[in-house]
N, C-alpha and C positions, 0 to 999 in steps of 0.2 A: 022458389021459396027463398032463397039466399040473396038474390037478385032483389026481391020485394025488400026484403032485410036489411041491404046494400044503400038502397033507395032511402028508406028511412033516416037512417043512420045521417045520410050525407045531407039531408033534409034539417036533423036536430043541429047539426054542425055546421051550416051556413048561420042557421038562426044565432046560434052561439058567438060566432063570429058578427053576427049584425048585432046584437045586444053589448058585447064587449066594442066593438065600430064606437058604437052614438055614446055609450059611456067616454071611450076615449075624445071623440069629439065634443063631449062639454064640458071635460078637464080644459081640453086645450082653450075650447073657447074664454072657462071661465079665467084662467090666465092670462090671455087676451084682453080681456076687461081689466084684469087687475093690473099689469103693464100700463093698460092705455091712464087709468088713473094715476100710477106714479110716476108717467110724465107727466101729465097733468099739473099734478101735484110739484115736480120739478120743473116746472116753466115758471109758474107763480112763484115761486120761493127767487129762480134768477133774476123776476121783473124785478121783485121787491129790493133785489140786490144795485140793479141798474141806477 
């Protein structure tokens, strides 16, 4: 019985950890995007300097 209980438990607690994962990976990603844009965005501004 405690065993079956055990099982569960460690079942909702991966899941939680995979939900909280992919959340964390599309912070990072969207970061990632937004970085890649303010280079971007600072490359164009040094040309216009050049």
């Amino acid at each position: 019985m405690s065993n079956k209980l055990y099982i569960n438990l460690n079942k909702t607690n991966m899941e939680a950890l995979g939900i909280m994962g992919f959340i964390f990976g599309l912070a990072a990603l969207a970061q990632v995007l937004k970085l890649k844009k303010i280079v971007e965005t600072l490359k164009d501004e040094v040309n216009e300097l050049k």
